[in-house]
C-alpha beads as a LAMMPS data file, in Angstrom:
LAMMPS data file: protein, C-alpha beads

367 atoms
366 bonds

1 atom types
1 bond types

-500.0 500.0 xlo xhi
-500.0 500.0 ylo yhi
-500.0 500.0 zlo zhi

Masses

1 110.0

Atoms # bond

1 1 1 81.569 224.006 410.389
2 1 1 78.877 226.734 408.882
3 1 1 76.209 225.638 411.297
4 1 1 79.017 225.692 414.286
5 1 1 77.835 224.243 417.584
6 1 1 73.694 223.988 416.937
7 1 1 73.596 220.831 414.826
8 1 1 76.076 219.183 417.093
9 1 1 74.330 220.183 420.222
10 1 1 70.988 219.117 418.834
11 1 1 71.650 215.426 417.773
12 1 1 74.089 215.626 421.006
13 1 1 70.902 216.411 423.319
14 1 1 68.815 213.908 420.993
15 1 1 70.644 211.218 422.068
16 1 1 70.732 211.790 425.483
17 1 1 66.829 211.975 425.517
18 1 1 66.488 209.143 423.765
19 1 1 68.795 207.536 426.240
20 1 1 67.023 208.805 429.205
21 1 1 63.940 207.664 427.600
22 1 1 64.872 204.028 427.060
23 1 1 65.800 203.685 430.564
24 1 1 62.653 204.775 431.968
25 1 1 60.441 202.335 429.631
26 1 1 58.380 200.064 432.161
27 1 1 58.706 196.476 431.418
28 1 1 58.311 193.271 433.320
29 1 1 60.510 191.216 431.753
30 1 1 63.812 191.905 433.367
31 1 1 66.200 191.081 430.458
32 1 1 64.013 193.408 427.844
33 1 1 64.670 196.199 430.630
34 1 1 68.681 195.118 430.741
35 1 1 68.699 195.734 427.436
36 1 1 66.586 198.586 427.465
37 1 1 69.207 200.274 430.246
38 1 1 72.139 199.473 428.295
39 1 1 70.992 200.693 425.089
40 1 1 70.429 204.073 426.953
41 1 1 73.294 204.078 428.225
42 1 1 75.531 203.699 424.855
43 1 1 73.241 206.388 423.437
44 1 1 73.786 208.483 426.771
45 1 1 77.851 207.422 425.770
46 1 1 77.597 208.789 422.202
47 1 1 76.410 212.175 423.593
48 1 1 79.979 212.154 426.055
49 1 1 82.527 213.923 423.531
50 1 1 80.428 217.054 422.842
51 1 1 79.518 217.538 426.621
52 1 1 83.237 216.883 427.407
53 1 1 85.065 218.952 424.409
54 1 1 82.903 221.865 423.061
55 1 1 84.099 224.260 425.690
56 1 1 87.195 225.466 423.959
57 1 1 85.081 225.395 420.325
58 1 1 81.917 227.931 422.317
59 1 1 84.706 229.881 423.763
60 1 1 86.473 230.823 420.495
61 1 1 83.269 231.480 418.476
62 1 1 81.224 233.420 420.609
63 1 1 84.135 235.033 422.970
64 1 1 87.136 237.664 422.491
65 1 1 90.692 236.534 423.183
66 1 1 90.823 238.285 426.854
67 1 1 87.671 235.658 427.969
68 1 1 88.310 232.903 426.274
69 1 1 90.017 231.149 429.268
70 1 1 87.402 231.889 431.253
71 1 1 84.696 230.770 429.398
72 1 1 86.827 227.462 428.473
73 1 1 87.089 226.822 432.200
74 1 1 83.392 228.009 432.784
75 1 1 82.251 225.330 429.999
76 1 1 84.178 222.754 430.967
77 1 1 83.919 223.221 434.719
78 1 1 80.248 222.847 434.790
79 1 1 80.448 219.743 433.100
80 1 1 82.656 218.628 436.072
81 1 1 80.414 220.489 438.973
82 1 1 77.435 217.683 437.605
83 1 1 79.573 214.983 437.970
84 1 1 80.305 216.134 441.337
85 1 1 76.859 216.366 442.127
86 1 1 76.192 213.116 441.111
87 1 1 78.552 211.637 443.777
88 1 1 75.697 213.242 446.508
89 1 1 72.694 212.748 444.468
90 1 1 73.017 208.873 444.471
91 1 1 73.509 207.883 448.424
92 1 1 70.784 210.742 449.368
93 1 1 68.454 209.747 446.962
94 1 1 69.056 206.236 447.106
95 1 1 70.713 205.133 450.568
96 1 1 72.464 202.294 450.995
97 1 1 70.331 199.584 452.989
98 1 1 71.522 199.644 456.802
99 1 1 72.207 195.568 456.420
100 1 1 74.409 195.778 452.845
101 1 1 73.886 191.937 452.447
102 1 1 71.300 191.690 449.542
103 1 1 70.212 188.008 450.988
104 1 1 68.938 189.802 453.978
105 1 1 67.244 192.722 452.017
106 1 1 63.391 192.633 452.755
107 1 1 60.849 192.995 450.042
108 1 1 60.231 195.994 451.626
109 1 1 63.644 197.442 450.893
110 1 1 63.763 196.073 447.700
111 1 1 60.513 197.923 446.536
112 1 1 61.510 201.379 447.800
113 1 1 65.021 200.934 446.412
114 1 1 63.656 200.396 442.947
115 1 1 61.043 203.376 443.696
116 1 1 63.979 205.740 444.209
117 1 1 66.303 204.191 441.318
118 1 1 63.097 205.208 439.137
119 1 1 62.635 208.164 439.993
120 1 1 65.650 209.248 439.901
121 1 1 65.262 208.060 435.939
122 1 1 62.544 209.988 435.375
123 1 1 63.751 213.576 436.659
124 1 1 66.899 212.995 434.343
125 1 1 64.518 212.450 431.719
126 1 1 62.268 215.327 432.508
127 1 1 65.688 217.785 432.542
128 1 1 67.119 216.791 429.270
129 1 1 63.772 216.425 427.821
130 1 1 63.434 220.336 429.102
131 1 1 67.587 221.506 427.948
132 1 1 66.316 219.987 424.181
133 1 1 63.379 222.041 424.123
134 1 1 65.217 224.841 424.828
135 1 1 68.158 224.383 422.814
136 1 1 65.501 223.321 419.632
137 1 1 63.641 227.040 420.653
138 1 1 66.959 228.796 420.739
139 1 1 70.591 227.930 420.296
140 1 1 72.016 230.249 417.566
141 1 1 75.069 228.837 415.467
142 1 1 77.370 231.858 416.288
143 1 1 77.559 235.413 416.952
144 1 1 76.410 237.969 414.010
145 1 1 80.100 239.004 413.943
146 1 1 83.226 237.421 415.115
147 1 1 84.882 238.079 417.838
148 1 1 88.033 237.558 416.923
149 1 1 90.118 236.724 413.908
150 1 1 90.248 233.563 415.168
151 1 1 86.712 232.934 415.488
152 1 1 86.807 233.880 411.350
153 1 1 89.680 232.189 410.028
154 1 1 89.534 228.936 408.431
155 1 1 90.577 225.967 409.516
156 1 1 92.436 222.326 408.287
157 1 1 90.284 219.400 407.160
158 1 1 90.011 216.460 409.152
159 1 1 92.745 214.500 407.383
160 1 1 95.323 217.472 407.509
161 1 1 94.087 217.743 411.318
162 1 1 95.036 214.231 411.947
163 1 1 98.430 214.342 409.836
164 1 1 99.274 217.871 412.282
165 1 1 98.270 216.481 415.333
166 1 1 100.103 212.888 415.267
167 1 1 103.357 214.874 414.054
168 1 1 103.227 217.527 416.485
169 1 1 106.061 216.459 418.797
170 1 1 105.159 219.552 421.462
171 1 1 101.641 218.420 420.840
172 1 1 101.927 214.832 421.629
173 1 1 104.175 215.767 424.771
174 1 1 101.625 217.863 426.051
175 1 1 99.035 215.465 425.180
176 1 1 100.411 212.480 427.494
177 1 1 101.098 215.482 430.339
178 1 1 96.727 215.859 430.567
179 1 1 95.749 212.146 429.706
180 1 1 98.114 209.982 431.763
181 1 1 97.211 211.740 434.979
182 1 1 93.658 212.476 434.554
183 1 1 93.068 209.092 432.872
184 1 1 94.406 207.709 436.220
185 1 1 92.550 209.864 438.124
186 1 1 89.285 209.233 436.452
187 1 1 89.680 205.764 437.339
188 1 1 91.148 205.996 440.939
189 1 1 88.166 208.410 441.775
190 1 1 85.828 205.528 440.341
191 1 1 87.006 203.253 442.954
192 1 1 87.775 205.771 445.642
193 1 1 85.401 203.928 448.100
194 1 1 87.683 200.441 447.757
195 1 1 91.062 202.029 448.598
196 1 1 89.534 203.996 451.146
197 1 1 87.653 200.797 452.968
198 1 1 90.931 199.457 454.593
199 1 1 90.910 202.421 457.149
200 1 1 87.461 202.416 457.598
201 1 1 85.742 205.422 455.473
202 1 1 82.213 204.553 454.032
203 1 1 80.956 204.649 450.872
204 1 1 78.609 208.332 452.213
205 1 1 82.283 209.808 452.949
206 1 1 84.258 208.350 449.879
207 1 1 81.239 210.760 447.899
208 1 1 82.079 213.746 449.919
209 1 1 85.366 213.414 448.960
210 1 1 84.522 213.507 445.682
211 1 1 82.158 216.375 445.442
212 1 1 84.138 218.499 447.239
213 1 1 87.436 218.191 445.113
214 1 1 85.567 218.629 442.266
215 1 1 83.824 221.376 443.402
216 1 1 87.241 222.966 444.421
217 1 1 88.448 221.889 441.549
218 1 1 85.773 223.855 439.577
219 1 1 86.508 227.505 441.493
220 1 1 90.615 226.508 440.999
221 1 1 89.958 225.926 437.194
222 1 1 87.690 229.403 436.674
223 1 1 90.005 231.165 438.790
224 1 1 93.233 230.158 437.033
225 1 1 91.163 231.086 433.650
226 1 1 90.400 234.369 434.365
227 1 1 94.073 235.178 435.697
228 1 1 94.994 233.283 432.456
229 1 1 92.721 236.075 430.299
230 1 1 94.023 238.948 432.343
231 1 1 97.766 237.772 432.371
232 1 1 98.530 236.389 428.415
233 1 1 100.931 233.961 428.259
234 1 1 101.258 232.219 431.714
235 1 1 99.154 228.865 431.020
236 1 1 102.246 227.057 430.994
237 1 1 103.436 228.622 434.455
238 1 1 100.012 227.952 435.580
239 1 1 99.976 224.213 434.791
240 1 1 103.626 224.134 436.337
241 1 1 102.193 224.799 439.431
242 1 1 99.388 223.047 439.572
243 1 1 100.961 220.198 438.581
244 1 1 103.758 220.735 441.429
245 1 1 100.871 220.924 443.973
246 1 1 98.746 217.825 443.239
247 1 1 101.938 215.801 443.046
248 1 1 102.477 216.236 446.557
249 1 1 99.604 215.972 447.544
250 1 1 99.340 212.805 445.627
251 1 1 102.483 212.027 447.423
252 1 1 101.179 212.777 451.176
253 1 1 98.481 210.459 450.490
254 1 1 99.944 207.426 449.088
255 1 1 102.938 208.146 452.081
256 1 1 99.651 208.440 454.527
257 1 1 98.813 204.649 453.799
258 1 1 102.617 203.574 455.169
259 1 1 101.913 205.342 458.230
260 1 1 103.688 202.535 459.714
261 1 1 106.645 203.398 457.861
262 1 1 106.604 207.385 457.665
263 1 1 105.077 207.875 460.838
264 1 1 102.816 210.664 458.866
265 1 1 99.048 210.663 460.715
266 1 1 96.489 208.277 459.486
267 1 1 93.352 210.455 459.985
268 1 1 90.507 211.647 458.652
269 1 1 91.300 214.582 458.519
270 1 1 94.373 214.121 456.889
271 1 1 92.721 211.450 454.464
272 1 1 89.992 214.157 453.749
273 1 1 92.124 216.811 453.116
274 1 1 95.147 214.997 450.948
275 1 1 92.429 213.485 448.684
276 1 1 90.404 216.509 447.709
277 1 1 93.631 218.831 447.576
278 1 1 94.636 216.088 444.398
279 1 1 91.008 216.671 442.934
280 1 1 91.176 220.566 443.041
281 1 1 94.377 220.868 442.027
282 1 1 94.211 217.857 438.843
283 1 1 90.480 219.314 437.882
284 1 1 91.685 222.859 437.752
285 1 1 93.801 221.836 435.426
286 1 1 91.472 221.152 432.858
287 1 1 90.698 224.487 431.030
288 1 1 94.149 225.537 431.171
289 1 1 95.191 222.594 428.717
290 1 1 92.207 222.816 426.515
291 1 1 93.629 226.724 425.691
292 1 1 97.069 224.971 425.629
293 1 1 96.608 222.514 423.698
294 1 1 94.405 224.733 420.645
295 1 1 97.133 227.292 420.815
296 1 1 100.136 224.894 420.436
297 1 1 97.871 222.954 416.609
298 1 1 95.550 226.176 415.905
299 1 1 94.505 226.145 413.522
300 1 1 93.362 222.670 413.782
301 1 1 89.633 222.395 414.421
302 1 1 89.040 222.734 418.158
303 1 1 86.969 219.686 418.534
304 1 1 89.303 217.207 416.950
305 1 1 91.831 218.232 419.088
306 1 1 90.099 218.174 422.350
307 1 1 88.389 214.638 420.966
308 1 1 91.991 213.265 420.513
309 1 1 92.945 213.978 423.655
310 1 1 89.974 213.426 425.600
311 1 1 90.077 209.477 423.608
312 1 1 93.661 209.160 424.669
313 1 1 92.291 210.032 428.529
314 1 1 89.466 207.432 428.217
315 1 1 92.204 205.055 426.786
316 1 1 94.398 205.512 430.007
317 1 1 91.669 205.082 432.466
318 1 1 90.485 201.879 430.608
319 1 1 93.781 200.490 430.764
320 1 1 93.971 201.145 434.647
321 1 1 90.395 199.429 435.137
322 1 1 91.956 196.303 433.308
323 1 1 94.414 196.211 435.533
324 1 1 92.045 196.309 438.374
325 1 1 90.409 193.111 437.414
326 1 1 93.211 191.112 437.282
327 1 1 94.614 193.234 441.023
328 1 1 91.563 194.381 442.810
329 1 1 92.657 192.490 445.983
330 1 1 95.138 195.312 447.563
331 1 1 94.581 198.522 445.818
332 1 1 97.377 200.304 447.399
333 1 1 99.367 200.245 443.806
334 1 1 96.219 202.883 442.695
335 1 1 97.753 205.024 444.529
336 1 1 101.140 204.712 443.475
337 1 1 100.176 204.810 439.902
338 1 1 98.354 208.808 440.333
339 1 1 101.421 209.969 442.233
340 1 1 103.646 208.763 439.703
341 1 1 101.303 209.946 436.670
342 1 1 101.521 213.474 438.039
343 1 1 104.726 213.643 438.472
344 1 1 105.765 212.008 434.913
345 1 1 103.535 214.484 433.856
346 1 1 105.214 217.455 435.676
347 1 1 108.666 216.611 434.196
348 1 1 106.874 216.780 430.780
349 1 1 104.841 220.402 431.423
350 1 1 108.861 221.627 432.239
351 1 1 109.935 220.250 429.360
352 1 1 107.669 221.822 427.104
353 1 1 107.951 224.656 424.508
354 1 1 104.846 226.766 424.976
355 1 1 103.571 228.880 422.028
356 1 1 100.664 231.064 421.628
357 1 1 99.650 230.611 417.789
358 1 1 96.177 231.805 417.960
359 1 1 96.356 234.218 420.282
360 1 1 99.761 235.689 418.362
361 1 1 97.000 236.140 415.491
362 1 1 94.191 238.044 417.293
363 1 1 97.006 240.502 418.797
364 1 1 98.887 241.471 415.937
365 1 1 96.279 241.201 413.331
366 1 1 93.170 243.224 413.186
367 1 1 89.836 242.392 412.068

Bonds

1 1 1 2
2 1 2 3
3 1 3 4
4 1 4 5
5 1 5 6
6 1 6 7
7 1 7 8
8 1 8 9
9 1 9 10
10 1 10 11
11 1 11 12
12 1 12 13
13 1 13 14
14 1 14 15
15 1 15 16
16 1 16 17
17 1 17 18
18 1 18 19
19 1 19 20
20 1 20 21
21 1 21 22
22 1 22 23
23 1 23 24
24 1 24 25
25 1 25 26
26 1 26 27
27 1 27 28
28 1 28 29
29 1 29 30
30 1 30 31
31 1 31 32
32 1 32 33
33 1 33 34
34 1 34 35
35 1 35 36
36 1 36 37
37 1 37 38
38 1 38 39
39 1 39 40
40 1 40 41
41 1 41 42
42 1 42 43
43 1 43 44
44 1 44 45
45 1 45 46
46 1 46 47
47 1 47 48
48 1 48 49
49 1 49 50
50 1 50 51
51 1 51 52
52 1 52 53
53 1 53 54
54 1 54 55
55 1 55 56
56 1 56 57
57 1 57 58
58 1 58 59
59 1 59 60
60 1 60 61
61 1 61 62
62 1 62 63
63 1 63 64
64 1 64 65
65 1 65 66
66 1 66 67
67 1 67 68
68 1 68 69
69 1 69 70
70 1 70 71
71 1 71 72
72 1 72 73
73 1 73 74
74 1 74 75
75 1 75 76
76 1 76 77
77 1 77 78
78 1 78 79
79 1 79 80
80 1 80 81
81 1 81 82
82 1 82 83
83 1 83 84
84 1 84 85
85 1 85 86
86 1 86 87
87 1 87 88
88 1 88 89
89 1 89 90
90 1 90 91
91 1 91 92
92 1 92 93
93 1 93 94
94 1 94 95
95 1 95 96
96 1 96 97
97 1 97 98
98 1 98 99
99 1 99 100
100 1 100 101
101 1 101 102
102 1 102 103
103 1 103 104
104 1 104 105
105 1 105 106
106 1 106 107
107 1 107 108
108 1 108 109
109 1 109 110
110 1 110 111
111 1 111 112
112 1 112 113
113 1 113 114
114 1 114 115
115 1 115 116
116 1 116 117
117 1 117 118
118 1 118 119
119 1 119 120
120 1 120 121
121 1 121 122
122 1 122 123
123 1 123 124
124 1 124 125
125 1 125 126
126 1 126 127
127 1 127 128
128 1 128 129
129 1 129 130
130 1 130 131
131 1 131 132
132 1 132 133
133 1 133 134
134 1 134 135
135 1 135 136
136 1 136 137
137 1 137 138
138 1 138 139
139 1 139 140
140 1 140 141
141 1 141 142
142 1 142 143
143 1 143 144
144 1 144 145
145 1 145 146
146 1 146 147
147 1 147 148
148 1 148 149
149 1 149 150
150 1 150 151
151 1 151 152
152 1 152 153
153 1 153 154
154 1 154 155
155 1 155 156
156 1 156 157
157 1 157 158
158 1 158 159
159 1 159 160
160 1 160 161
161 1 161 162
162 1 162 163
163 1 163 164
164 1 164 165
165 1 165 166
166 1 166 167
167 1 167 168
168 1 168 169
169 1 169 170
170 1 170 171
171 1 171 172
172 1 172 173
173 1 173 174
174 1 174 175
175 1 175 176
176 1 176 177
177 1 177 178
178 1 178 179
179 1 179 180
180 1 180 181
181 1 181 182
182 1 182 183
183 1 183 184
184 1 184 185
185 1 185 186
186 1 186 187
187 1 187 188
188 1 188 189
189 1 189 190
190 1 190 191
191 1 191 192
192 1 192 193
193 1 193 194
194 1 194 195
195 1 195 196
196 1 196 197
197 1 197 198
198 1 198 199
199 1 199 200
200 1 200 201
201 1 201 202
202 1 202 203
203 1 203 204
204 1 204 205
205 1 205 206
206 1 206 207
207 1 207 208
208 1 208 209
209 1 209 210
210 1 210 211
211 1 211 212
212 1 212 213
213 1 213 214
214 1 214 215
215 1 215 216
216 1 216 217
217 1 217 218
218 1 218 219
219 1 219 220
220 1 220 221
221 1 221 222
222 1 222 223
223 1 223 224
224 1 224 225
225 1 225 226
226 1 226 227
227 1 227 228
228 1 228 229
229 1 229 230
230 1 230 231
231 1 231 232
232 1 232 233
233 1 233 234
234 1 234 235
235 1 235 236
236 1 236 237
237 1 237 238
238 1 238 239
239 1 239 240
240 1 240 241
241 1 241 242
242 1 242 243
243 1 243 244
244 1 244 245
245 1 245 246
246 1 246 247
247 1 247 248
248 1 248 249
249 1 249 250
250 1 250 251
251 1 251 252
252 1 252 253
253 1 253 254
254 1 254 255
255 1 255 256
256 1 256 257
257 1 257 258
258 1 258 259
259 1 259 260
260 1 260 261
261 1 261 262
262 1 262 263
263 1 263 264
264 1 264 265
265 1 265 266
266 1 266 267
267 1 267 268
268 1 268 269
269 1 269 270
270 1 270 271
271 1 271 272
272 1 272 273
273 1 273 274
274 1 274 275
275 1 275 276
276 1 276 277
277 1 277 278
278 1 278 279
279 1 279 280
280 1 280 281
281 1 281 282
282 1 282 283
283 1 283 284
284 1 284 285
285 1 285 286
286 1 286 287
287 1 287 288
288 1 288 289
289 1 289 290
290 1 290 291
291 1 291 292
292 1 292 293
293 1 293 294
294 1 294 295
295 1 295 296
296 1 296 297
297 1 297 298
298 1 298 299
299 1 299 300
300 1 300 301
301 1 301 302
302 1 302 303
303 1 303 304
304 1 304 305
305 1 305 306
306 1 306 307
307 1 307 308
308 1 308 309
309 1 309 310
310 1 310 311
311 1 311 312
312 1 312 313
313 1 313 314
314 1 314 315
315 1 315 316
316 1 316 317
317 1 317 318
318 1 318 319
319 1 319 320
320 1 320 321
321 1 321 322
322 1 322 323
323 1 323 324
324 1 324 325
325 1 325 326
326 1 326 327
327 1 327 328
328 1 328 329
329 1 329 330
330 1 330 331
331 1 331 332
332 1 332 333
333 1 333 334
334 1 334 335
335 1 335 336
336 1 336 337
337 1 337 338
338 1 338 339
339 1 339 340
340 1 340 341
341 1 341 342
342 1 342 343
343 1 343 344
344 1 344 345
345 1 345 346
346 1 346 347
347 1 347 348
348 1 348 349
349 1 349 350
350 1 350 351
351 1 351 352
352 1 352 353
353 1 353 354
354 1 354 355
355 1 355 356
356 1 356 357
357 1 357 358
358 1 358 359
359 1 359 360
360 1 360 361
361 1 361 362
362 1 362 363
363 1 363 364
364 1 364 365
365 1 365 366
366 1 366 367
């Protein structure tokens, strides 16, 4: 696209303020505001593919082939680190009441909840507000010259995209190896609070869980990128291991929950650890198979193919949240469902025929 990430970014960042903004309208009538929240929301939604799959896009424009991994996982990482953050920002800013039962809530404790919730509205509002001002002041398509011959070749249409992506075989494979398991584990971290409730762990400590293994999963995934940029090559090895790592830790926490059975601690310490060790490992993942999967269809457009696969993720964790109405009695079978997903998703990573189109290009072809 001649006007590369700006446009994109600007009606991306429009949305979200108008979002934001919807939300924090102050009306009475209680239905107008539903509406008003939910309408900010879907905007809020609409603005979710860019924040979720520009990274590999800004990383080929603007960077040369030995940091593109690296700024891949720095790109997409942050995106993660403020979901992480979010896990903390809601219980400190807005704590649970100490009596949870809402028919014993005070008016008291109703007014100061809905204080907080607003204010925490309004600062969201005030920061995107304050990122589209910025980005509207300066946010420059692309570098003055390529930094690559990537960065300057051309690329399919969107209809040729589509035909090479759904006949890709090695594409597809790889494709089900990221969205099965991080699907899953989108959804199982939703929920984290419910399977951890039979064995006593609060909703405060469910949250730490959560920001920590994304945080870890944040350093894992820059870390892995920059040995990625300094070692060409090795992003299937990488994956291999990673993979190997968060199915057993998968495994020691599902086994943890038959303690009866395996005799394996039930502790919070070993809860604690088991669960963010799955995090860090599945998170790091990330940036690795963005490079993968642009190398293995380049050179398809880098946003349709992270927006396939990122839709096919969504599509996975929406199927396990149907299945959660219909079992959300004993959640136990959440847990089951991640271990396996990571290790279907191992046998396909082994099975798969890497290949390094793009960066094959920049090497052996000069600018």
């Amino acid at each position: 696209m001649s006007d590369g990430l700006r446009v994109t970014v600007l009606l991306t960042l429009l949305c979200m303020v108008l979002g934001a903004g919807l939300r924090c309208i102050p009306v009475s009538d209680l239905a107008l505001r539903r509406r008003l929240i939910h309408g900010g929301q879907l905007l809020n939604g609409f603005a979710g593919p860019t924040a979720m799959n520009a990274a590999p896009f800004l990383s080929t424009t603007w960077f040369s082939p030995d940091e593109r991994a690296t700024a891949t996982a720095i790109a997409s990482m942050l995106n993660y680190l403020g979901g992480a953050c979010a896990f903390l920002i809601g219980p400190l800013i807005v704590p649970a009441p100490n009596n949870t039962s809402g028919s014993h809530l005070t008016e008291g404790h109703v007014a100061s909840i809905k204080d907080r919730i607003e204010a925490v509205m309004y600062t969201e509002f005030g920061v995107i507000a304050l990122l589209f001002a910025a980005v509207v002041a300066y946010f420059p398509a692309r570098p003055p010259v390529p930094p690559s011959v990537a960065a300057a070749g051309r690329r399919l249409s969107y209809r040729s995209s589509v035909w090479r992506l759904l006949s890709n075989v090695r594409f597809l494979m790889i494709v089900f190896a990221y969205a099965i398991p991080l699907g899953f584990y989108a959804g199982w971290s939703g929920v984290l609070d419910l399977i951890l409730t039979p064995i006593h762990i609060n909703q405060v400590d469910a949250g730490w869980i959560g920001f920590w293994s994304i945080v870890g999963g944040c350093f894992v995934g820059i870390a892995v990128g920059r040995f990625a940029d300094s070692v060409r090559g090795v992003l299937k090895p990488i994956l291999v291991l990673l993979f190997s790592a968060s199915t057993l830790s998968a495994t020691w926490f599902t086994l943890t929950f038959l303690s009866r059975v395996t005799h394996l601690p039930l502790t919070t310490a070993t809860i604690y650890t088991s669960c963010i060790l799955i995090g860090v490992f599945l998170n790091g993942t990330v940036p690795i198979f963005f490079e993968m999967f642009v190398e293995t269809v380049y050179p398809v457009p880098e946003g349709i193919t992270c927006g396939f696969v990122t839709f096919l993720s969504n599509i996975f964790t929406g199927l396990l949240l149907v299945f959660l109405t219909f079992y959300h009695i004993e959640l136990s079978w959440l847990n089951w469902c991640l271990t396996g997903s990571c290790f279907l998703s191992l046998l396909f990573i082994v099975c798969f025929r890497e290949s390094y189109d793009r960066l094959y290009l920049d090497v052996f072809i000069s600018v």
